[in-house]
C-alpha positions in Angstrom: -14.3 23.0 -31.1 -13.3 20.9 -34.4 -14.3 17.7 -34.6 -10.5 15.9 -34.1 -10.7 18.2 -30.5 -14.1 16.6 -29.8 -12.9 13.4 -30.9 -9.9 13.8 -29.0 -11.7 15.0 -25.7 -14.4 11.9 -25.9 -11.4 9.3 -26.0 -9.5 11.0 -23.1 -12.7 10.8 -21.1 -13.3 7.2 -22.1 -9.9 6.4 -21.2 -10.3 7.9 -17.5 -13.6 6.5 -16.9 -12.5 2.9 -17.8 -9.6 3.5 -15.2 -12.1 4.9 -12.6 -13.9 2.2 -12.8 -11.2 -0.3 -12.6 -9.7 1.3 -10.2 -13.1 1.5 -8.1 -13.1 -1.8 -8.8 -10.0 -2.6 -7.6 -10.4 -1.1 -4.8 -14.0 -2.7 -3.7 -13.0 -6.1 -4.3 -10.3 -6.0 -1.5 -10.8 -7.3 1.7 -10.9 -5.2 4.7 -7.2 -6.2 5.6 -5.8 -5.4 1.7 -7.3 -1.9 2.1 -5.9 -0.9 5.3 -2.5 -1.5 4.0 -0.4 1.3 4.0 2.5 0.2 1.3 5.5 2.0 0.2 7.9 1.3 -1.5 11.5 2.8 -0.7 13.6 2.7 -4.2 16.2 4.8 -2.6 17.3 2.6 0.6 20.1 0.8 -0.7 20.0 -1.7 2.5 16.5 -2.3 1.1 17.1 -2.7 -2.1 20.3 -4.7 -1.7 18.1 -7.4 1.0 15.3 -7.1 -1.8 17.7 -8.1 -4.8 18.9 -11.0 -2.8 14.9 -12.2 -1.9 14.4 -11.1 -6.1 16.9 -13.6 -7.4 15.9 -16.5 -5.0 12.3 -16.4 -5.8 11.4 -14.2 -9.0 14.1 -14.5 -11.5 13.9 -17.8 -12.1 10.5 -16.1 -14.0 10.9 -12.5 -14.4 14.9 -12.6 -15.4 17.9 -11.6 -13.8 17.3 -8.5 -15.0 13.5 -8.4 -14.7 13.3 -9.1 -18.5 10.2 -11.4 -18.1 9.8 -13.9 -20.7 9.5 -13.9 -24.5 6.3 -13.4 -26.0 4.5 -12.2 -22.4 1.6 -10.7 -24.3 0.6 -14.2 -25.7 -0.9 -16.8 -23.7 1.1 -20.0 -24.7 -0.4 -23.4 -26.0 -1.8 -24.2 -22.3 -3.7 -20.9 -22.1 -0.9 -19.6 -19.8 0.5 -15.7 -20.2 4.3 -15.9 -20.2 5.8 -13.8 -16.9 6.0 -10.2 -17.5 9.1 -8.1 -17.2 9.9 -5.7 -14.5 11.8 -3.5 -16.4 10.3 -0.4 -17.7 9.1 -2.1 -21.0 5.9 -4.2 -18.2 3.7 -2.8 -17.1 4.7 -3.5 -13.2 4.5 0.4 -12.8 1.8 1.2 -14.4 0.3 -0.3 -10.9 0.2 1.3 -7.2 2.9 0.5 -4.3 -0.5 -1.5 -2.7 -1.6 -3.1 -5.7 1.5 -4.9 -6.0 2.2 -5.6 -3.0 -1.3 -7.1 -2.9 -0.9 -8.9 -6.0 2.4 -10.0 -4.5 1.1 -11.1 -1.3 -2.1 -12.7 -2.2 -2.0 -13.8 -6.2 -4.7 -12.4 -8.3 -7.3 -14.8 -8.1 -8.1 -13.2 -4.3 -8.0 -9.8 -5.2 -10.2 -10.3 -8.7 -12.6 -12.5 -6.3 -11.8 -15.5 -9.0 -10.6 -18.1 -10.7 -7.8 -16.8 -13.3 -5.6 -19.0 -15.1 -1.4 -17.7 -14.1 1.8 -19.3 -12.6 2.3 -16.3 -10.3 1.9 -18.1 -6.9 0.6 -16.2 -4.2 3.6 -15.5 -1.5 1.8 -15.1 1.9 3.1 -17.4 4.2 6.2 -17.8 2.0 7.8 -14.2 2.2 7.3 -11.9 4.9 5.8 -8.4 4.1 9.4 -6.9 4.8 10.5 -8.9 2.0 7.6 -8.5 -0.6 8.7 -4.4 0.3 11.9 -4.8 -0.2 11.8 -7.0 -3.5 9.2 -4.2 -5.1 11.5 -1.8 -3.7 14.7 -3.4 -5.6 12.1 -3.6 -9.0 11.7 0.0 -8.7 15.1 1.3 -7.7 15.8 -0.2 -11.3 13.4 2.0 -13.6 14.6 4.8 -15.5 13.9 8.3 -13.1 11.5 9.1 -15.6 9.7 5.8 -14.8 9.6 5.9 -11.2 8.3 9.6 -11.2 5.3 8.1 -13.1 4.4 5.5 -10.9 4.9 8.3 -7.9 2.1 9.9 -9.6 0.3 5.8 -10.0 0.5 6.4 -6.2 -0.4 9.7 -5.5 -3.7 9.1 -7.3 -4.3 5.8 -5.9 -3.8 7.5 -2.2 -6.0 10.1 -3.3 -9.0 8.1 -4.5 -8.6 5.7 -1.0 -9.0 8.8 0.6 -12.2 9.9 -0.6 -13.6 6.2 -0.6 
């Protein structure tokens, strides 16, 4: 083995051990209630879709776009240590993450899953949107991202169900 196929090798299994560990992470942090969860999203129900696009623009555009764009500069946090919102489109990284996660993240903000404080705007919608609607909103996100997009985060999920099976 040359040393660019060594060198290669190493930084692929650096890469997956950093997402083991966050995902183990992740996954330990939850509560109880968060883990049980079993979330999926249905990209293909247009009734779904349709209901979620309607509970999208009322309560997530205003943020993420009209047509989930996100803001400029989302990378950056701005001049009061704020990260812009992100967009939903296939250039955020919304689908690099499980059905669960979001709908966790959705549900309960991220300060309750990462166990702290974390400076965002993204307000936690339990008690503000049912878990039919958080469903159906992630479910209108995802019916919009290229087929090549949405077979990759089918494979987010299938791991994700995979390593919540062996835990």
């Amino acid at each position: 083995m040359d040393f660019n196929s060594k060198m290669k090798f190493l930084s692929l299994f650096v890469i997956g051990a950093v997402a083991l560990t966050v995902a183990g992470f992740y996954y330990f942090s939850m509560s109880e209630e968060m883990q049980s969860q079993k979330i999926k999203l249905e990209p293909n129900d247009i009734n779904l879709v349709t209901a979620g696009r309607t509970v999208y623009l009322q309560n997530c555009a205003s943020c993420h776009g009209i047509q989930l764009e996100g803001q400029k500069n989302w990378r950056r946090r701005n001049s009061e240590g704020y990260l812009p919102a992100p967009p939903h489109d296939e250039t955020g990284h919304t689908w690099h993450h499980s059905d669960s996660y979001l709908f966790n993240m959705t549900k309960y903000g991220i300060e309750k899953i990462i166990g702290q404080k974390y400076q965002n705007n993204m307000p936690a919608y339990d008690g503000i949107l049912s878990d039919d609607e958080i469903i159906a909103v992630l479910s209108y996100i995802k019916s919009m991202w290229p087929k090549s997009i949405r077979e990759k985060h089918d494979q987010i999920n299938a791991r994700a169900s995979s390593f919540n099976k062996r835990s």
